[in-house]
C-alpha positions, 0 to 999 in steps of 0.5 A: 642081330639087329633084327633078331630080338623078341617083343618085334611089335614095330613090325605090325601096326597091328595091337599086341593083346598080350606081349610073351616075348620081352622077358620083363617085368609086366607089373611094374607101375609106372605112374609115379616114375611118369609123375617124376619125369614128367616133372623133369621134362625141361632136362631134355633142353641142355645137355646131359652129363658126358657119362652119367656121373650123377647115377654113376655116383648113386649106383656106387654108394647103393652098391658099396663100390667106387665110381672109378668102378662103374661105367653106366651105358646105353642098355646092357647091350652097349657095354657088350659091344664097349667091351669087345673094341675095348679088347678088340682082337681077342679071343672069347670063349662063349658059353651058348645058347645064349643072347647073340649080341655077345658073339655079334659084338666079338666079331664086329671086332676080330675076336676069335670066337669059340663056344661051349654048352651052357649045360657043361660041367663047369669044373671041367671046364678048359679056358686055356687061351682064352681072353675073355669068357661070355656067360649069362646068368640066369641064361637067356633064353632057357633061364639056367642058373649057375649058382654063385659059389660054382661060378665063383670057383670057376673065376677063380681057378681061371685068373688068366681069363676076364670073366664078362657075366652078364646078370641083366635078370638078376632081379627074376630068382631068388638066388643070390648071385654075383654081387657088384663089390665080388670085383674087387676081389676078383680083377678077372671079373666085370660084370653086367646089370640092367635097370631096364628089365625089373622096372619094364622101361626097355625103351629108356635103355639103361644099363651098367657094368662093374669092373676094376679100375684100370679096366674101367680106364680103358673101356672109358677111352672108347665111351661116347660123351652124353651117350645116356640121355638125360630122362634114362638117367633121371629114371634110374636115379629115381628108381634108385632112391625109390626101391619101395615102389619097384618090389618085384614079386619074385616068388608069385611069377615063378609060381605062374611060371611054373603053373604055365609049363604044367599046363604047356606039357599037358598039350603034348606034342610040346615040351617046355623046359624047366627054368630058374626064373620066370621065361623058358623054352618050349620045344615044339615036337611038330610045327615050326616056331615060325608058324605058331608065332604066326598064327598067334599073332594072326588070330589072336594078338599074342607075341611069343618070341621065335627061338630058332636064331639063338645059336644051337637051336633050330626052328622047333624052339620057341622062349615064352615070358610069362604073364598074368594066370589069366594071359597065360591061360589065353596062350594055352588054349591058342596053343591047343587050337593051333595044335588041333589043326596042324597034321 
């Protein structure tokens, strides 16, 4: 799925106007995150530390955890693919549609894959035989959302599964989800966050996963050494100890999100689908996800991204993030004038 991911801009050396594909936080001001690295360029002139230990260290007292816990990565998407050769051979239980890395990182290491619907009643569900259990939460790309006491249930009806769960946009509900410390009660838990996706820096690649520590032990046998560059970790110790300057206004997107939907479905001859966070789906009832973002792209500068590779949706599906009121409405008029000439 190396090509297969939204916010595709590099494919163009046209501008994006407005960016609706990459499901991050467009907010967020950098400047003095820039301020600082640029104060830290000279870091780029020795080695970084082999495995992050300084933010290692910080993500462990603002979590209340252990080091022995943690294990920071290159982006979340590392510790996906860390995490099948860690276990390689085993067998995974995928909860779909979701983000395709996880099965593209099971089967690079002869996992046995086999799927079930994000929308299953989960108390039914069966994990018999299954080594591990994929699950987003919130998902990408339709921002479901299983509430904490749910999944909890289910991990711990479940011990003879490892529980991989994966919260990179923990940060776009106001419902409190899994927390770091739930690992040391749950050893059949490892979970997943980002920093990359609450502060719009996806371009430094910073992500982490908790886990209990024998696990911690055998996935650092597969870790490469300075993995993590030495700006990505003095970015994320910076965002750390600077949580005033990177509040989220949660509640204000989701408005817009929903405000966004509203005026999507009043076009017809679309749906969009009710969310938890702040990106959705959209199911084209005439049309193909391809043409519009073509045309989008085309005749306005607008990227959307194109759903149809995410495992049990066609080409009808597209995933909107929204933006500003004012960006958003410059997508609804696009979307109504690519309407009014299709057949």
């Amino acid at each position: 799925m190396l090509f297969g991911h939204g916010d595709d801009h590099y494919n163009s050396q046209k501008e994006v106007k407005i960016n609706f594909s990459s499901n991050v936080w467009h907010g967020a001001d950098l400047r003095t995150l820039r301020e600082h690295l640029n104060e830290q360029f000279y870091e780029l002139t020795r080695y970084p530390e082999p495995d992050a230990s300084s933010l290692k260290r910080l993500l462990a007292r603002c979590y209340e955890v252990e080091e022995e816990n943690i294990v920071v990565t290159n982006g979340s998407i590392t510790a996906f693919y860390l995490l099948a050769q860690t276990w390689k051979g085993a067998k995974s239980a995928i909860a779909v549609p979701s983000f395709a890395e996880y099965e593209d990182a099971c089967r690079l290491h002869g996992h046995e894959v086999s799927f079930f619907p994000t929308s299953c009643n989960l108390s039914g569900l069966s994990l018999e035989g299954q080594d591990f259990c994929w699950i987003c939460n919130p998902n990408n790309p339709d921002g479901r959302l299983i509430r904490r006491a749910e999944l909890l249930a289910l991990i711990e009806a479940n011990r003879q599964t490892v529980f991989i769960i994966d919260q990179a946009y923990v940060a776009f509900t106001t419902e409190r989800l899994l927390e770091p410390s739930d690992v040391c009660n749950h050893p059949n838990l490892i979970l997943i966050q980002s920093i990359s996706k609450a502060h719009n820096i996806p371009g430094l690649r910073i992500g982490y996963l908790i886990a209990s520590p024998d696990k911690v032990e055998q996935i650092n046998r597969y870790i490469i050494p300075w993995s993590v560059n030495a700006i990505a970790v003095e970015a994320g110790k910076y965002i750390l100890t600077h949580p005033e300057q990177y509040i989220l206004p949660i509640c204000e997107w989701q408005r817009e999100t929903a405000s966004l939907i509203d005026r999507l479905n009043e076009l017809g001859d679309l749906e969009a689908l009710p969310t938890s966070v702040t990106f959705f789906l959209v199911r084209l009832k005439k049309g193909t996800a391809a043409g519009l973002k073509q045309y989008l792209w085309d005749r306005h500068g607008l990227l959307i991204r194109d759903a149809s590779n995410f495992r049990s949706l066609d080409e009808t599906y597209i995933r909107i993030s929204a933006q500003t009121a004012a960006e958003n409405q410059v997508l609804v008029d696009a979307i109504r004038e690519w309407l009014s000439i299709l057949p």
